[in-house]
C-alpha positions in Angstrom: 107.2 257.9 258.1 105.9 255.1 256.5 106.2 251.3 256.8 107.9 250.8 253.7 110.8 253.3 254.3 111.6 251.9 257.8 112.4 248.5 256.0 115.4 249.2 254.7 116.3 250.8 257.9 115.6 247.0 259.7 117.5 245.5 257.1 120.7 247.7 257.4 120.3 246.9 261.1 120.2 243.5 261.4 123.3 242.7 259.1 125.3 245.4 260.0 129.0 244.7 261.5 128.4 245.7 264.7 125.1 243.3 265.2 125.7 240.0 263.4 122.4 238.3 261.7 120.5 235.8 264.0 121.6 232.8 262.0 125.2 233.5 262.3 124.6 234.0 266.2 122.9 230.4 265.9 125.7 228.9 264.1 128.6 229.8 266.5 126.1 228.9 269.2 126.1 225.3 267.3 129.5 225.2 266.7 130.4 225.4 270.4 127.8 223.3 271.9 129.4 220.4 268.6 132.6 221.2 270.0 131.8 220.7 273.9 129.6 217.3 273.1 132.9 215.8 271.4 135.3 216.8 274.0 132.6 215.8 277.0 133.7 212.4 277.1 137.2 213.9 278.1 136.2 216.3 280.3 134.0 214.0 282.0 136.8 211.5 282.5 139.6 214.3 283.6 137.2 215.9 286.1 136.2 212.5 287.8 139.8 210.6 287.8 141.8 213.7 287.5 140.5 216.9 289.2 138.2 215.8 291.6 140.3 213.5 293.6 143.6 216.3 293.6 141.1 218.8 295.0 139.2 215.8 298.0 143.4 215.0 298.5 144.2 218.4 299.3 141.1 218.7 301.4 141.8 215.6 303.0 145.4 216.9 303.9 143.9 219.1 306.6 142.0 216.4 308.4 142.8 213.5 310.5 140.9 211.0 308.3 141.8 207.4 308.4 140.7 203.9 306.7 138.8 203.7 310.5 136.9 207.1 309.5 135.4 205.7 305.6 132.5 204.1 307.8 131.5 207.4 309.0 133.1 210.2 307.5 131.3 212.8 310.0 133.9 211.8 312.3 136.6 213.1 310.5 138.0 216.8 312.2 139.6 219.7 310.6 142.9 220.0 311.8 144.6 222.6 309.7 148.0 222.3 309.5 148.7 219.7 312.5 149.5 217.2 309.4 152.5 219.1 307.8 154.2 220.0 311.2 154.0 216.4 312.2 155.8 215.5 309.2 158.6 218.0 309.8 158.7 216.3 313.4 158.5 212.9 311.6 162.3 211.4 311.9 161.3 208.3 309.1 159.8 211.3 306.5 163.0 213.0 307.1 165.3 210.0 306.5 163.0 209.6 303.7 163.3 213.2 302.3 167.2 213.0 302.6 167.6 209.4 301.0 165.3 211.1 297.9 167.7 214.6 298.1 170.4 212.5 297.5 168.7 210.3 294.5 167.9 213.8 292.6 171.5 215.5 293.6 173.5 212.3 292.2 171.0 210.9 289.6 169.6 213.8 287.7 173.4 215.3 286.6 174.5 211.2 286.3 171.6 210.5 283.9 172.2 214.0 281.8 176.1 213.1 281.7 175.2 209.8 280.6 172.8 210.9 278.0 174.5 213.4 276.7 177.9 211.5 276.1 175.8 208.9 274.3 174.0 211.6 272.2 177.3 213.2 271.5 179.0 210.2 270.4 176.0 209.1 268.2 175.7 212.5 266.5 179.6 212.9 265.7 179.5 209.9 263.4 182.2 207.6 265.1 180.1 205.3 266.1 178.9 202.9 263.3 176.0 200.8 263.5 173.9 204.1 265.0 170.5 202.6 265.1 171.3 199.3 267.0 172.8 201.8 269.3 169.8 203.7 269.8 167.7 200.9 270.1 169.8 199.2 273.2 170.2 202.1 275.0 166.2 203.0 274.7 165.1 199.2 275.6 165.8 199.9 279.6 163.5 202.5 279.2 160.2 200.2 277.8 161.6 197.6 279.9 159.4 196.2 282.9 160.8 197.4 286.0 160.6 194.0 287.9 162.5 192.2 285.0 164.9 194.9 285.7 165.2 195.0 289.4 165.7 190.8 289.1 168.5 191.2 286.9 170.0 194.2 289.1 170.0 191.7 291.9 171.6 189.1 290.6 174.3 191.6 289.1 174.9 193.1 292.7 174.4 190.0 294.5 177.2 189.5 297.1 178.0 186.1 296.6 177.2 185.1 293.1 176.9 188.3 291.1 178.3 189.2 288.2 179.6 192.2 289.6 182.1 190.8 292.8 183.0 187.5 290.9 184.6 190.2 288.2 186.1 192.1 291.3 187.4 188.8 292.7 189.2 188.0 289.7 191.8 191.6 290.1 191.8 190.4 294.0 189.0 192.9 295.1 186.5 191.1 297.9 183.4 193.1 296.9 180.5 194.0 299.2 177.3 193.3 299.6 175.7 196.2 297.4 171.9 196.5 298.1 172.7 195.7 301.6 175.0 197.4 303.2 173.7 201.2 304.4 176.1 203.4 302.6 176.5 201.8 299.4 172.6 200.8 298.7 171.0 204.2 298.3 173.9 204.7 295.4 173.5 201.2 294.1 169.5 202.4 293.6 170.9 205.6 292.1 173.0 203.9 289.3 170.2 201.4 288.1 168.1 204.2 287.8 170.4 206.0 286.2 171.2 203.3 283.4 167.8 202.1 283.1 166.6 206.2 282.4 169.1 207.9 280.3 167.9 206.3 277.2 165.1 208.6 277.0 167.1 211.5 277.1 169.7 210.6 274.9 167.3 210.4 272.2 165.8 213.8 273.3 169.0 215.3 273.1 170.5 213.8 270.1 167.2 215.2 268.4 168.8 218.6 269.8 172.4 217.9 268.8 170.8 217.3 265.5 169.3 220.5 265.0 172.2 222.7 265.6 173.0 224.6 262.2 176.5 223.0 260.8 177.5 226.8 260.0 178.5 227.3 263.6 180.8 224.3 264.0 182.3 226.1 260.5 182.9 229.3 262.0 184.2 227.6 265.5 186.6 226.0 263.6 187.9 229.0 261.2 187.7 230.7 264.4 190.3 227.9 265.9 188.5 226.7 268.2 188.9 223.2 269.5 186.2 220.3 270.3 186.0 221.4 273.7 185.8 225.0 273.0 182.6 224.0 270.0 181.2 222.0 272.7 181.3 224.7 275.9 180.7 227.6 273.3 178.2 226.4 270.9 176.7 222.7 271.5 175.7 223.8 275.2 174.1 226.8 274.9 172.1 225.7 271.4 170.8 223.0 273.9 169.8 224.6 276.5 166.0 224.4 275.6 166.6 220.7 275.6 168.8 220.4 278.5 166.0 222.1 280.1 163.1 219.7 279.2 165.7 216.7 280.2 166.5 218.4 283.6 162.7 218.6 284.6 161.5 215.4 283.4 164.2 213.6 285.0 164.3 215.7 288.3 160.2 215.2 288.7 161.4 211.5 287.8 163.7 211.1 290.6 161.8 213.2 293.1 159.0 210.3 292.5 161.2 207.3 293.1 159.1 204.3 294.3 160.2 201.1 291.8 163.3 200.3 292.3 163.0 200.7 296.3 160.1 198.7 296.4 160.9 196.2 294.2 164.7 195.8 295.5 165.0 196.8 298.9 161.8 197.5 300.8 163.4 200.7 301.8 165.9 198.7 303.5 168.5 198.3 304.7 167.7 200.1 308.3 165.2 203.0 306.0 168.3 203.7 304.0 166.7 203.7 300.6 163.2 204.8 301.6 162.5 207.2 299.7 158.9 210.2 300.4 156.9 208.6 297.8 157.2 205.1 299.6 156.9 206.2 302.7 153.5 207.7 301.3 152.7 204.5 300.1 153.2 203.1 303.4 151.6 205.7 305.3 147.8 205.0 302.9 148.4 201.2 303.6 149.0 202.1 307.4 145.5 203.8 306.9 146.7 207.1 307.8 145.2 209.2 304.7 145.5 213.1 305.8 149.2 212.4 307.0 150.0 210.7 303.6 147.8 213.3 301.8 149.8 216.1 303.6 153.1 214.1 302.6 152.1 214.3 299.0 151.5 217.7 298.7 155.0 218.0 300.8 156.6 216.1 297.5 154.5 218.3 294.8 155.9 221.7 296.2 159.3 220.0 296.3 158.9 219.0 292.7 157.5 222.9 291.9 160.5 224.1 293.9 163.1 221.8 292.1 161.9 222.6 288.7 161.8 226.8 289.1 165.3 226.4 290.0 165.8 224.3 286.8 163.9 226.9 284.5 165.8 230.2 286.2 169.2 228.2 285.2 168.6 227.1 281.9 166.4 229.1 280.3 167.3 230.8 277.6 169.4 234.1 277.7 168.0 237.0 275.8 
């Protein structure tokens, strides 16, 4: 055959379908190396600051390293799981992992009550001046925490707070909130509570807002009261939302380190020290592997806490 009927044949071969062209393999080549070069500086960043330290932490977990180890780090042993049972045998991380039990068990369903009244109340249209509202109930949220925790102490102080000088005045001798063992770790819970529900109610009055109107119609043709429309329609149109407020605020809670730290010290006697300040205090103690390990304790805790939160609220086919 000769040269100039196997051309065509070449031709035919190199642009059919199945065999794209060379310069159309050098272009999507291009493409993804423009692609990688613009996201590098991000990827760079997240594997240094974000990836790489998560994976040395869990490492370090297994190991007995402290700040008396960072000298010479071939001193460090592998001890397996020797940090997590000593936790478990730890009576200050289980005080610690009670007081935060309680925080998530009162706070979380508080702050979703809280929010979702607010939401409720703003939606219906009762409540005039809606966007002043809004705005107070949001500005705990972008508040700073120590302006916060000062005004929280003066509110609860025993002597001079607001709080027992409006109890003295009905004949009520108030007590000493943020120290007193029982009534501190609730004290805690409330602020948090108040200063945190703002977010949500804006979440969820994004959700009330997006419920179709021709449900309420039918509810009502139907006879259905406010309560009924509420139980029968409002709650299960929000559960998507209800959802995303439940595991924000439960990872939230879980997490709670501020207003301990900034209040109490974990005092009075360890009764509001909560597992994420009692890591903090373990790192500055120097012990990293047992802190590490305690970490990684809270992080399954949070995995845990938030699969029971999706296998409740999710969405019913």
């Amino acid at each position: 055959m000769s040269s100039a009927s196997t051309a065509p044949a070449r031709t035919a071969a190199a642009t059919s379908p199945g065999r794209p062209a060379l310069p159309v393999r050098r272009q999507r080549l291009r493409q993804a190396l423009t692609g990688w070069l613009f996201s590098a500086p991000f990827t760079v960043l997240f594997v240094v600051f974000m990836a790489l330290p998560v994976v040395v932490s869990l490492v370090m977990s297994f190991t007995d390293l402290r700040s008396t180890d960072l000298r010479n780090p071939l001193a460090v042993n592998f001890v397996g799981l020797d940090n997590y049972t000593r936790l478990f045998a730890d009576r200050l991380f289980l005080r610690a992992a009670v007081n935060t039990l309680g925080f998530v068990v009162v706070g979380v369903p508080l702050t979703m009550v809280l929010a979702l009244a607010a939401a409720s109340a703003l939606n219906s249209g009762l409540v005039r001046f809606r966007t002043l509202f809004r705005v107070g109930f949001y500005l705990p949220v972008v508040s700073s925490i120590v302006a916060i925790a000062v005004v929280w102490r003066f509110l609860l102080d025993p002597e001079i707070g607001l709080v027992n000088n409006l109890l003295r005045l009905v004949g009520i001798d108030g007590p000493s909130w943020l120290y007193d063992t029982n009534l501190a770790l609730p004290s805690l819970t409330v602020m948090a509570a108040w200063r945190n529900f703002g977010f949500l109610m804006v979440i969820f009055l994004a959700g009330l807002q997006a419920v179709p109107a021709d449900l309420y119609e039918a509810a009502t043709l139907d006879g259905a009261t406010r309560w009924q429309q509420f139980r029968n329609v409002t709650l299960p149109m929000l559960r998507p939302t209800l959802l995303f407020g439940g595991v924000v605020t439960g990872i939230g809670f879980l997490q709670l380190f501020e207003e301990p730290f900034v209040m109490t010290q974990g005092g009075p006697l360890s009764s509001t020290l909560s597992v994420s300040f009692h890591i903090y205090n373990q790192f500055g103690f120097g012990n990293y592997g047992y802190a590490a390990s305690a970490s990684y304790v809270l992080f399954l805790a949070i995995v845990a806490l938030s699969a029971v939160q999706f296998r409740l609220l999710r969405e019913r086919s």
